[in-house]
C-alpha positions as CSV (number, residue, x, y, z in Angstrom):
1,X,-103.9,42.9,136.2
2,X,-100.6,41.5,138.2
3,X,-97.7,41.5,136.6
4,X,-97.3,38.0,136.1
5,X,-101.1,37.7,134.2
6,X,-98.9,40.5,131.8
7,X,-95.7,38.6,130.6
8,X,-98.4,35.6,130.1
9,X,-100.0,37.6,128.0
10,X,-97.3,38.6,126.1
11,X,-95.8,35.0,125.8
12,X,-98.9,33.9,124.2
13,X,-99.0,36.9,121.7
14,X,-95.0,36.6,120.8
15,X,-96.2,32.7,119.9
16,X,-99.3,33.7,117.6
17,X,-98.8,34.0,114.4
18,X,-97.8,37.3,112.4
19,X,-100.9,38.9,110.3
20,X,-100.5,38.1,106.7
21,X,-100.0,42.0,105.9
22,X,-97.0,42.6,107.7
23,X,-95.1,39.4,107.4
24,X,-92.6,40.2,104.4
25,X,-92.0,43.2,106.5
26,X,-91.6,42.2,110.2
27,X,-89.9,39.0,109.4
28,X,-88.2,39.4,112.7
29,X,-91.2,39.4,114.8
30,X,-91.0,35.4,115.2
31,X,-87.0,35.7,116.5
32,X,-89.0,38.2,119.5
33,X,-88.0,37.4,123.0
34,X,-91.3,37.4,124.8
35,X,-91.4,40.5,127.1
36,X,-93.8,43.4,127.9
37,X,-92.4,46.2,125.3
38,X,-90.3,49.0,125.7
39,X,-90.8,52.5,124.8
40,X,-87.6,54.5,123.1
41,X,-87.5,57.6,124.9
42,X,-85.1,60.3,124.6
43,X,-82.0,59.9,126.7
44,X,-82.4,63.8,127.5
45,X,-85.7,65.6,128.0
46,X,-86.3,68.7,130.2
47,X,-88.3,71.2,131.3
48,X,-86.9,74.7,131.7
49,X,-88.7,77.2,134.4
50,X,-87.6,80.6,134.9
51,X,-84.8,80.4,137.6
52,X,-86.3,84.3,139.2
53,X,-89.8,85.6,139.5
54,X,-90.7,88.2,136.7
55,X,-91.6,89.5,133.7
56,X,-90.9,86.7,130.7
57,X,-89.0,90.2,128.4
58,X,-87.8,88.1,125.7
59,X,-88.7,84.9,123.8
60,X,-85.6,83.7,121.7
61,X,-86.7,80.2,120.3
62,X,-89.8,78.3,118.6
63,X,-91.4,75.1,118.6
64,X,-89.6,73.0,116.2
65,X,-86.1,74.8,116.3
66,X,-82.9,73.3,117.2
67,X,-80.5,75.2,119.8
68,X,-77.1,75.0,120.8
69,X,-75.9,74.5,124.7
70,X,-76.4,77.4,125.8
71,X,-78.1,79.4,124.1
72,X,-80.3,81.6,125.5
73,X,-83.7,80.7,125.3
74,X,-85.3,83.1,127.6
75,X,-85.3,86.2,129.4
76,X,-87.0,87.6,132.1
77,X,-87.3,90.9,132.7
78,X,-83.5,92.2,133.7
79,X,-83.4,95.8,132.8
80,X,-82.7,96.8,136.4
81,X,-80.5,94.1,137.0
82,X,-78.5,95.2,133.8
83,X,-78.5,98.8,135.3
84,X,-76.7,97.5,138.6
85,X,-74.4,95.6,136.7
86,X,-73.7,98.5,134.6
87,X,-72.8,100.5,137.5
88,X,-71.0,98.0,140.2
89,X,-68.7,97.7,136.6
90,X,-67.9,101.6,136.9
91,X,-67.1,101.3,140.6
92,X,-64.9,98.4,139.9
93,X,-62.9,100.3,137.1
94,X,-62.1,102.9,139.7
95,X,-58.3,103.0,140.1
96,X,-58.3,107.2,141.3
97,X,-58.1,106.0,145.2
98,X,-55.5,103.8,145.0
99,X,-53.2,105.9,142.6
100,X,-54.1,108.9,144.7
101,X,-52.9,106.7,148.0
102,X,-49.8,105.4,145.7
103,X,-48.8,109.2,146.0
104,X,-49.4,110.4,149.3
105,X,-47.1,107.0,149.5
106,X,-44.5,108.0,147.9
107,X,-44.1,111.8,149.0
108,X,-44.2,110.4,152.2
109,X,-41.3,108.1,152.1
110,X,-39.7,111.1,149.9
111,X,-39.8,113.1,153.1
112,X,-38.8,110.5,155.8
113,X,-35.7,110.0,153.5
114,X,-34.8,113.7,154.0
115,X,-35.6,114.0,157.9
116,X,-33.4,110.9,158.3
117,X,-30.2,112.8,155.9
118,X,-31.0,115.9,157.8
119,X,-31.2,114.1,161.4
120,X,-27.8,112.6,160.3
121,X,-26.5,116.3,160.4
122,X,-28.4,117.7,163.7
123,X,-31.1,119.8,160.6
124,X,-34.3,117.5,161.9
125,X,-35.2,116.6,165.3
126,X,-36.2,113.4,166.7
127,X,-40.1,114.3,167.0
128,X,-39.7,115.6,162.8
129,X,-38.5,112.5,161.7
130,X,-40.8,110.4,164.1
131,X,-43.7,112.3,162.2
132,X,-42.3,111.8,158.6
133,X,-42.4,108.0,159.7
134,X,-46.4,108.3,161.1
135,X,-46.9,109.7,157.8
136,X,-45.6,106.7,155.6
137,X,-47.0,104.4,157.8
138,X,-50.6,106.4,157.5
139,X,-49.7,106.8,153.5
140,X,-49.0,102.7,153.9
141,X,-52.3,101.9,155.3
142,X,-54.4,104.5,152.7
143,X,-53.1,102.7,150.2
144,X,-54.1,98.8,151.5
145,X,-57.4,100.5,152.6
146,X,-58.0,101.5,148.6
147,X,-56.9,98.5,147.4
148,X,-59.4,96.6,149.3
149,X,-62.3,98.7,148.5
150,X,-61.1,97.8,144.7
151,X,-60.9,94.8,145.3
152,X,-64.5,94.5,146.8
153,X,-66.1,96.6,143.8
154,X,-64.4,93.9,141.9
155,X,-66.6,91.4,143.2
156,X,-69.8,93.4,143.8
157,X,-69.1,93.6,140.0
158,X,-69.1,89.8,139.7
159,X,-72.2,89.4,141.8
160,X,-74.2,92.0,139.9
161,X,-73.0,89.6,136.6
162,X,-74.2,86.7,138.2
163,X,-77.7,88.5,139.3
164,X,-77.6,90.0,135.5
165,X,-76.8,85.8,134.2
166,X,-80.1,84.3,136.1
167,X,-82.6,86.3,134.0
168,X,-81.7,84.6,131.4
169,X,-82.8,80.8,130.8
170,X,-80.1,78.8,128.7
171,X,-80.0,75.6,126.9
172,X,-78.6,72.9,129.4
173,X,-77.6,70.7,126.2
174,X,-77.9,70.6,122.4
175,X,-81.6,69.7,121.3
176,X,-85.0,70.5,119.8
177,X,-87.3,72.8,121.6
178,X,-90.7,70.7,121.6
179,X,-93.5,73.3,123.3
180,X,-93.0,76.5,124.5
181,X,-95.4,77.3,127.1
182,X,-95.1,80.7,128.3
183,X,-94.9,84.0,126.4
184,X,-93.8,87.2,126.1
185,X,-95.0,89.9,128.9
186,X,-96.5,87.3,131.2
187,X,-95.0,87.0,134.9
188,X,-93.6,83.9,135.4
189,X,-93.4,82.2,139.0
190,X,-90.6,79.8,140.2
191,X,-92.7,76.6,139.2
192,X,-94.1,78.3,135.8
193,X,-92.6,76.1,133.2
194,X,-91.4,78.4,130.1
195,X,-89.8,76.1,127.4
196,X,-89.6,72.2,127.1
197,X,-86.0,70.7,125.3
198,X,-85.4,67.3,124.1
199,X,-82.0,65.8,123.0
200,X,-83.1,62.6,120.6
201,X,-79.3,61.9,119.5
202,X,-79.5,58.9,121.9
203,X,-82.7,56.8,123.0
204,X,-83.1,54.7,126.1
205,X,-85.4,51.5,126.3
206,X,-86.2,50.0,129.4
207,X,-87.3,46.2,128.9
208,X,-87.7,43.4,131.3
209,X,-86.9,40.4,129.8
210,X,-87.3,36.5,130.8
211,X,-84.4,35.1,133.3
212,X,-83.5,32.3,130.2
213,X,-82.2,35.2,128.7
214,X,-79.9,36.4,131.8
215,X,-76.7,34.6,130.7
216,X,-77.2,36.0,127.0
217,X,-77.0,39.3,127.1
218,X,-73.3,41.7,128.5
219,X,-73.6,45.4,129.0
220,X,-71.6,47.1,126.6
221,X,-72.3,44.9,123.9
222,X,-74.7,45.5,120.6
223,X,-78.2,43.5,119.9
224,X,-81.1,44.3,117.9
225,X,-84.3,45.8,119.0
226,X,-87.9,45.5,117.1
227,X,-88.9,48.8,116.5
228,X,-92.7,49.5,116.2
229,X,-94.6,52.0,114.3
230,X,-93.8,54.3,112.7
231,X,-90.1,52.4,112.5
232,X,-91.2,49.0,111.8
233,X,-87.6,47.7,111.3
234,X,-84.5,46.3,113.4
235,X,-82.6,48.8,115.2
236,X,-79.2,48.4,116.8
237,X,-79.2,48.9,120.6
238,X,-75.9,48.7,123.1
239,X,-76.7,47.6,126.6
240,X,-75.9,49.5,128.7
241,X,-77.2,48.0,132.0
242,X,-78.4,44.9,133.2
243,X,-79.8,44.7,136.5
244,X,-78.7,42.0,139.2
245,X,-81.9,41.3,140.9
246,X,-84.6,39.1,139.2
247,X,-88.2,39.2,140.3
248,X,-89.2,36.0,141.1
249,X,-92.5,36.6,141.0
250,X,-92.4,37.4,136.9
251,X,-88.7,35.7,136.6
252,X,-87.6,38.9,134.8
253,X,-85.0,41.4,134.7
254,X,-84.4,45.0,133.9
255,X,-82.3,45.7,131.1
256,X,-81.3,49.2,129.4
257,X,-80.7,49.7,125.6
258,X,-79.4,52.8,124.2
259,X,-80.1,53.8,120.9
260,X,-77.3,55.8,118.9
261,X,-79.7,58.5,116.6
262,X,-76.9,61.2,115.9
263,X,-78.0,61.5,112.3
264,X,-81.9,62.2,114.2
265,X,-83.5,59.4,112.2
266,X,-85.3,58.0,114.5
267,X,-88.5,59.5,116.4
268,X,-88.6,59.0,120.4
269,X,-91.8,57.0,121.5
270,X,-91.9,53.8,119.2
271,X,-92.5,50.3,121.2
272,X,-89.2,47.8,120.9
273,X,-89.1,44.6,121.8
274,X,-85.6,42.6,121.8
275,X,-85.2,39.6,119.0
276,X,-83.2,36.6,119.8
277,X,-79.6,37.5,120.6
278,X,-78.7,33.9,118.7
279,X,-81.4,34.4,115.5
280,X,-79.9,36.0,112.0
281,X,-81.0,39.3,111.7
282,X,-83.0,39.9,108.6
283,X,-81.7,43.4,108.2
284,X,-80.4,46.0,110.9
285,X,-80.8,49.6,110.2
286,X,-79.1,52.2,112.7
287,X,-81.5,54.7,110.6
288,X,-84.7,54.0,111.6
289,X,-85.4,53.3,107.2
290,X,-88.6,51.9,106.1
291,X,-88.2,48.3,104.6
């Protein structure tokens, strides 16, 4: 069925009458703008997969449960990475070469000072106090050589953190974990999808609306959405885009509501159809309430 056949369809049920049953309720439903409905989804949903082939070692959440961003959901099997970290740390603690170098450093300028007093006096030769100046400039380099090698344990350290961090799998945002769908001590692959996260605090609906309403409606301004079952009240929606081309083959145009459900009293998933930005509303509940 073309999309055209579709918005007729809809016209013609937005202008039938309202079953006797759910008229004190959906009082609304004649104020409708006929369009196709729109399904409140969540603005966030993801699905996490284990960032590094392995062994899934640990699994730190349950179906149902609300996590922090992030928390650590996940981890794969990072005993040996922990191990490297554990010793690339040690190595970059180190400090024996370069205090060792610091030394030879300063003995060796201790000495050039006394050839140069004693060459002052005819007690040190040229060639002694040439070799007293080899030796700082060999004590010199010792030390930079030292400090370099700390400096590149220090960041061995780093990457053995970061090797250590990607066995883990975190929360990318604040949600609900919906379905897990791996478990513990099965080997995961790179495409293996381990947990599934939803953030309902804000819902999106996509409608396309007739062009007579075009003019009407601002982004960044409030209406009031229809919700459907289980809802089956008025919900206020901001819009947050409209688009600027109209298909002339079904004279509509996209439009996108979102939903503010911080206080999670809405489900994601219920139909929504816009009412009449110029009709009274009967009642608007932010809530999602039964009438």
């Amino acid at each position: 069925m073309t999309p055209t056949a579709l918005l007729a369809l809809c016209l013609m049920a937005a202008t039938a009458e309202a079953p006797p049953a759910r008229q004190a309720s959906s009082a609304a439903a004649t104020d409708v703008v006929p369009s196709l409905p729109g399904i409140a989804n969540a603005r966030r949903r993801v699905t996490l997969s284990a960032p590094t082939e392995g062994v899934l070692f640990e699994l730190n959440c349950e179906e149902g449960q609300s996590v922090a961003q992030g928390d650590v959901l996940a981890v794969i099997d990072n005993r040996i990475a922990a191990a490297a970290a554990k010793l690339a740390k040690a190595e970059a603690e180190q400090t024996a070469g370069v205090l060792r170098g610091e030394s030879d450093l300063r003995a060796a300028n201790s000495l050039l000072e006394r050839m140069t007093q004693a060459g002052e006096h005819r007690a040190a030769s040229e060639l002694e106090i040439e070799r007293a100046r080899t030796s700082v400039e060999q004590a010199q380099a010792a030390v930079r050589q030292a400090q370099e090698l700390q400096v590149a344990a220090q960041a061995a350290y780093v990457l053995e953190q970061a090797k250590l961090e990607a066995m883990n799998i975190r929360a990318p945002f604040a949600g609900r974990i919906v379905r897990t769908r791996s478990v513990v001590g099965e080997t995961l692959t790179l495409t293996k999808p381990v947990v599934e996260l939803v953030d309902t605090s804000q819902l999106r609906v996509e409608l396309y609306l007739p062009t007579r309403c075009y003019t009407r409606l601002e982004p960044g301004v409030e209406y009031r959405l229809l919700a459907g079952t289980p809802v089956n009240d008025a919900v206020t929606a901001r819009l947050v885009m409209k688009d600027v081309d109209i298909d002339p083959g079904t004279e509509t145009f996209r439009c996108v509501f979102e939903i503010d459900n911080r206080d999670l009293g809405l489900p994601s998933g219920f139909s929504a159809r816009l009412l009449n930005p110029t009709a009274e509303p009967p009642r608007t509940s932010a809530s999602g309430d039964q009438p």
